[in-house]
C-alpha positions in Angstrom: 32.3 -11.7 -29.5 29.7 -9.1 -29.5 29.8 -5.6 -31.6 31.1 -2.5 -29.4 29.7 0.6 -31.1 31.1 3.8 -30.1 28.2 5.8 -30.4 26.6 4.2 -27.3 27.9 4.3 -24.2 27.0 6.6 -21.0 25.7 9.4 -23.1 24.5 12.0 -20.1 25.7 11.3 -16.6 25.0 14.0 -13.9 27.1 12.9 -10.9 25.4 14.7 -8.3 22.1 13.9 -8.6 22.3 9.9 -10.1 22.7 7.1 -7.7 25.7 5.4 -7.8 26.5 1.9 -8.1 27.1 -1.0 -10.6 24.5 -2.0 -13.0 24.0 -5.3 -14.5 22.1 -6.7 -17.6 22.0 -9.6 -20.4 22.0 -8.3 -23.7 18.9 -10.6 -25.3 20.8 -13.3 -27.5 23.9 -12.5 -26.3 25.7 -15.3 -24.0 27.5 -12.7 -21.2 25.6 -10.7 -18.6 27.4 -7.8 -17.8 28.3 -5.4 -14.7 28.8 -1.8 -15.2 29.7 1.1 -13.3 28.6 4.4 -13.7 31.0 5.3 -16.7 29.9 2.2 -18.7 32.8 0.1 -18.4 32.5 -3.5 -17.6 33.8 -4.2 -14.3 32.6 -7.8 -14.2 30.9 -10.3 -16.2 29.5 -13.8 -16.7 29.9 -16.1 -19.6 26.7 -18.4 -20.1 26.0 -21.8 -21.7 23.2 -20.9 -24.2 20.6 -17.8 -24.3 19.0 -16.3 -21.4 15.2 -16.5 -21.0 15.3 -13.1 -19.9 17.7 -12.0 -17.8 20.1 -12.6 -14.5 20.4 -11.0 -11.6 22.7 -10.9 -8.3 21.7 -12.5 -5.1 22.7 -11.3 -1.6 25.0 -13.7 -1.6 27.0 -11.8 -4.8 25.5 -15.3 -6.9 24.4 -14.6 -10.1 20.8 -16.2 -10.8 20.5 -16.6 -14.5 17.6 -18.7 -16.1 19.2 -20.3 -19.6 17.0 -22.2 -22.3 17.1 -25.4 -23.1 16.1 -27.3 -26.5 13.9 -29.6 -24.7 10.3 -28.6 -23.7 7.0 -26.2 -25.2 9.1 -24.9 -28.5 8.2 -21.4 -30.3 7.2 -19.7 -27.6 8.8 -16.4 -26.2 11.5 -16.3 -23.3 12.0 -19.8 -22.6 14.4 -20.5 -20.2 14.4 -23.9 -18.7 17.8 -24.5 -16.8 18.1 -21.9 -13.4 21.4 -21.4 -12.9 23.0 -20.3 -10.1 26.7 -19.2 -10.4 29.7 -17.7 -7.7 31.2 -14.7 -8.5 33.9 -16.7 -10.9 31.0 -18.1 -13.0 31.6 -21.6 -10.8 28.2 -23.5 -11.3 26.6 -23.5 -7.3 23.1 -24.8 -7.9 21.0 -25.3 -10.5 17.6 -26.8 -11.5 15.7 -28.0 -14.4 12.3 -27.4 -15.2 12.0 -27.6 -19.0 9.1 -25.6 -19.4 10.1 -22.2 -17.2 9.9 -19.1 -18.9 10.3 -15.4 -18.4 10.8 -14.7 -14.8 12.2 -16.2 -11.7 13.0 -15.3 -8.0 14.9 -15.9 -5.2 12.8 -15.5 -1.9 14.5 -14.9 1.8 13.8 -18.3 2.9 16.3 -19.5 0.4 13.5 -21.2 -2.2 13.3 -20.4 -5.8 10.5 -18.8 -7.4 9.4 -19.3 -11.1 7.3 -18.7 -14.2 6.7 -21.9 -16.3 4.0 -23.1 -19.4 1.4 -26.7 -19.4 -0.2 -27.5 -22.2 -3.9 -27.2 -20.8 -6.1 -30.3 -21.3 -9.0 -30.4 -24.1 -11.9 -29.1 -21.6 -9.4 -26.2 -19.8 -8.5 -25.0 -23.6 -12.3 -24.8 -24.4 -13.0 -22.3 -21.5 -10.3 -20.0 -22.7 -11.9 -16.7 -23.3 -11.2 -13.9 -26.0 -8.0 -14.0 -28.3 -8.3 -14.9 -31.8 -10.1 -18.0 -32.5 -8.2 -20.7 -34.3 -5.1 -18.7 -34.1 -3.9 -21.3 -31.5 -0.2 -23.3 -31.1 0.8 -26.1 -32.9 0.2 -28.0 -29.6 -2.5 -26.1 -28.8 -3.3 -24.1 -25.8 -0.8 -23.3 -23.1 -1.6 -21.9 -19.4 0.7 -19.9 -16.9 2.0 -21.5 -13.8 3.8 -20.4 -10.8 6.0 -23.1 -8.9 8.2 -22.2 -5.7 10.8 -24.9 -5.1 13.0 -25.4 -2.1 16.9 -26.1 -2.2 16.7 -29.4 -3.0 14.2 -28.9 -6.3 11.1 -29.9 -4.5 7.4 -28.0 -4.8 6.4 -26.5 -2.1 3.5 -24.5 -3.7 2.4 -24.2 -6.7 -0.6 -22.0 -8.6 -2.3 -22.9 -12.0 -4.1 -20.0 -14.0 -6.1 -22.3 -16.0 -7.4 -24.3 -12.9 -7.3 -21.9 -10.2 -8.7 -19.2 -12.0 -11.9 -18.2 -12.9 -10.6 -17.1 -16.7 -13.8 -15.3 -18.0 -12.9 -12.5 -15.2 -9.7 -11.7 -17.6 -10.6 -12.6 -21.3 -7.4 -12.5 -23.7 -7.3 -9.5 -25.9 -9.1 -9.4 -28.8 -6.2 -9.0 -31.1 -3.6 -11.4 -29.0 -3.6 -15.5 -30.6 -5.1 -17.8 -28.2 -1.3 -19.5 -28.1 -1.0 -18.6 -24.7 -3.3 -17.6 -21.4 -2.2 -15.4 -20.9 1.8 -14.7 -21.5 3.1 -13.8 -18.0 5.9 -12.0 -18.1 6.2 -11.1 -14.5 6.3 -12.9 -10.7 6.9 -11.1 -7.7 6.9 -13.1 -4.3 5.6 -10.6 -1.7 7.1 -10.0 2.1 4.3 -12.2 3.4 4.3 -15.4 0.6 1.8 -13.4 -1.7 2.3 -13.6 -5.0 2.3 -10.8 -7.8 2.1 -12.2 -11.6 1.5 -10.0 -14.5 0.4 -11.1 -18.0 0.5 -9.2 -20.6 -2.2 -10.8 -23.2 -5.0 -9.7 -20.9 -3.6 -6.5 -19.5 -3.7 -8.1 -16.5 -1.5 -7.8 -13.1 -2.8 -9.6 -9.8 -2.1 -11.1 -6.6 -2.3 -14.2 -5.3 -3.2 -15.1 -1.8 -0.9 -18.2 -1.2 -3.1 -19.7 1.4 -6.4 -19.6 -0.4 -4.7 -19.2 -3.6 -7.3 -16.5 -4.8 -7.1 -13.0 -6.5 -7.1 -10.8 -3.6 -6.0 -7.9 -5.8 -5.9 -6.8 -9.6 -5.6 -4.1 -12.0 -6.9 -4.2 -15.2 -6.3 -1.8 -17.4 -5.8 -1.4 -20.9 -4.6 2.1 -21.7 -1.3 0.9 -20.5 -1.2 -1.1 -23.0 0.3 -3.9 -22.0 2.6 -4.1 -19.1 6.7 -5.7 -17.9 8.1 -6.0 -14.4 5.2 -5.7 -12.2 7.0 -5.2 -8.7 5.6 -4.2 -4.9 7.6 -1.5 -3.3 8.8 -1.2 0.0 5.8 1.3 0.9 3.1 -1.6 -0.7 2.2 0.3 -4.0 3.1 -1.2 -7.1 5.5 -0.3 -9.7 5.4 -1.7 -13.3 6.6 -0.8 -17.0 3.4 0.4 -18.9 4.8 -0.6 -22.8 2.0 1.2 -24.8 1.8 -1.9 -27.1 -1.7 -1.3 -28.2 -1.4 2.5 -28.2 1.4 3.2 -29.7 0.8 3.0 -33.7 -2.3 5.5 -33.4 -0.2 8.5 -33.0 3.1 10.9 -31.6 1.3 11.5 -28.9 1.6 7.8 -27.4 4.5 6.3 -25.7 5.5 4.2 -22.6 5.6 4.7 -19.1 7.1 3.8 -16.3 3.6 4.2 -13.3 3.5 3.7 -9.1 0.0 2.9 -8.3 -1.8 2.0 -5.0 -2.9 -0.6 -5.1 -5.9 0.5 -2.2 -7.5 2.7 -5.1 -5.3 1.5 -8.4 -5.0 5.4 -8.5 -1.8 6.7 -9.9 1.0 8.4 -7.4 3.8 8.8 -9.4 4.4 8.1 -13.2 7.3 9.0 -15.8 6.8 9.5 -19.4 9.3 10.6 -22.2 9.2 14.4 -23.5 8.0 13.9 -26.0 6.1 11.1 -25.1 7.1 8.8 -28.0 10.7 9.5 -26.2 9.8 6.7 -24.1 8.9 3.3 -26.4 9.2 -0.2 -26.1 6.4 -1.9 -26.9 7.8 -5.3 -25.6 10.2 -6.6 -22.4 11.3 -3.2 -20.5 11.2 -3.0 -17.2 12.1 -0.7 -13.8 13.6 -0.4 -10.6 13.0 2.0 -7.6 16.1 3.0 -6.1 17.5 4.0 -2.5 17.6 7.1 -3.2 14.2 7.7 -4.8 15.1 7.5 -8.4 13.9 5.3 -10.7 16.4 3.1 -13.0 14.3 2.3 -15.9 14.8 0.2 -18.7 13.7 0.5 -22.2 14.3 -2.3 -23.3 13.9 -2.0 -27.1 16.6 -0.2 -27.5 18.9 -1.4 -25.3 18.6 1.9 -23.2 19.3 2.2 -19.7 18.3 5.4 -17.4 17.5 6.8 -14.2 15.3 9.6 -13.4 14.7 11.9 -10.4 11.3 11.7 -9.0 10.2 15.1 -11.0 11.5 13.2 -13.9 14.9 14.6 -14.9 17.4 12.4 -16.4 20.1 12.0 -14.6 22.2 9.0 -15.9 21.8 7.5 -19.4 23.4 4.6 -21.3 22.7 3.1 -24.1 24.2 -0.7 -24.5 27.3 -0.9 -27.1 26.4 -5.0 -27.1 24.8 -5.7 -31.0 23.6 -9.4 -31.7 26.4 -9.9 -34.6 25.7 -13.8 -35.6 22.5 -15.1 -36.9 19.8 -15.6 -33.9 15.9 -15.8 -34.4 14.9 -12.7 -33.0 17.5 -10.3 -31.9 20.2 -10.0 -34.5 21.8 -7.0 -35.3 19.7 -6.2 -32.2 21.2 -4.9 -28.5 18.0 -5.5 -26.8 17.7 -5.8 -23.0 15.4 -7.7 -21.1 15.6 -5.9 -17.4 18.7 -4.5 -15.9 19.1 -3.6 -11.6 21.9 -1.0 -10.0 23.5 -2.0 -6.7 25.3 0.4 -4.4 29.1 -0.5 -4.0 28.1 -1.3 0.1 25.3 -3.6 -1.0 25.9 -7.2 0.0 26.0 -8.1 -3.7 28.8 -6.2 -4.3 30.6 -4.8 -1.0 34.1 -6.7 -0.7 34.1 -7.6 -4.4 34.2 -4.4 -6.5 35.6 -0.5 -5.4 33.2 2.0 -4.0 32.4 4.6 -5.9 
């Protein structure tokens, strides 16, 4: 059983001006994803068969989507998953597919098919053309490339998008300072209203969209004073909202942190941003992510430290918890760790959660 520690908790919580609801998250390495009201207290949660590769989320349906590795499939790379999982709200097993090689992120779109993240091992003449990273500082297998696969009920493609091959990759070199394990480590897809599809990868600073009929970039933002970027997400009025992690910033001063940032995506000009006061108040320079609520807040994330907060738009902090859930057995990468992938807050009349839990 995980570590409680009773110095985390809800440590600020301002009633009147946070926006209430249940809040769930998967503590990284941990095999429960929790749901938590505004006090902190579980209210609900799911027990899972292995680690998640990242995170689970509810469905309209009040289904939890979880993606769960598996031991088969591209090994020593970050946030594999493998198995999607779909479960009822008594952890009953509903649907599920495998796809070895998923990682990261995965979605659920209206018309009922799946959306997903997952790795190939790119062929001799594909790994040649790979520009920037760090020559020679390549996997044990060699190159791997980013693809996007939607899938219907059933487990059938019905689209699919290859970075390597559908690409033209010397428009978005690797980093300089990133191994040439991956091109180009997404951590991020977002299916759009109209079958458009957001991906964001972090090893070239790199967010775009792709036009599903012509399977193009028909938008992108490149830009590396974010340093590096999580949870790249279109909002109901079309700009785009991501987690800006500061990863290549962050160890050249105080002055440097992360931020959460709304762009438009017609200019790529900044609308709205939050950063920490002081700024290093705000750092995770890996996973994090955000979430812009009903009510205009912004649930955000940080992800490092297994914080979780919401903000007002002028920035005040209006709810904030920080997750009691320590790795406490031995784990590759997260023990004695309460790290947290992504989190979301549904409102008790939601149709995740109305019938099922008490208003609040």
């Amino acid at each position: 059983m995980p570590t409680i520690d009773p110095r985390t908790g809800v440590l600020f919580h301002n009633p009147h001006k946070s926006t209430p609801g249940y809040t769930i998250f998967t503590p990284l390495g941990l095999l429960n994803t929790f749901l938590i009201d505004m006090e902190g207290e579980v209210v609900h949660q799911w027990k899972l068969p292995n680690d998640v590769g990242n995170y689970a989320y509810l469905l309209d349906n009040g289904n939890l989507l979880a993606a769960i590795r598996t031991e088969a499939g591209p090994q020593r790379l970050p946030a594999k998953g493998g198995r999607l999982i779909e479960y009822d709200w008594d952890g009953n097993i509903v649907w599920e597919h495998i796809d070895h090689a998923q990682h990261h992120d995965f979605r659920r779109r209206s018309n009922g098919n799946t959306v997903y993240l997952g790795w190939e091992l790119l062929d001799e003449d594909a790994q040649a053309k790979v520009p920037g990273g760090i020559e020679g500082a390549t996997h044990a297998d060699g190159i791997y490339g980013d693809y996007i696969r939607e899938i219907d009920s059933e487990g059938n493609t019905v689209w699919e998008w290859h970075a390597a091959y559908d690409l033209d990759m010397n428009r978005f070199p690797l980093s300089p300072v990133v191994k040439k394990e991956e091109y180009a480590h997404a951590n991020s897809i977002f299916p759009c209203p109209n079958g458009d599809m957001i991906i964001n990868w972090r090893y070239n600073n790199t967010m775009a969209m792709i036009d599903r009929n012509t399977k193009m970039v028909k938008w992108y933002l490149n830009n590396t004073s974010y340093g590096q970027h999580h949870d790249v997400q279109m909002l109901d009025n079309g700009n785009i909202l991501f987690f800006a992690n500061g990863a290549n910033t962050f160890q050249f001063g105080p002055e440097n942190g992360s931020r959460v940032v709304e762009v438009d995506p017609e200019s790529n000009e900044e609308v709205w941003s939050y950063q920490g006061t002081p700024p290093r108040s705000l750092m995770s320079w890996f996973i994090s992510g955000c979430q812009r609520l009903n009510s205009g807040n912004t649930l955000i994330c940080e992800g490092l430290w297994g914080r979780l907060f919401e903000v007002t738009p002028d920035g005040e902090i209006v709810w904030d918890y920080t997750s009691p859930f320590v790795m406490d057995r031995p784990h590759p990468a997260y023990t004695h760790n309460n790290c947290i992938f992504r989190c979301y807050r549904y409102p008790s009349h939601s149709p995740q959660i109305a019938g099922r839990l008490p208003a609040l």
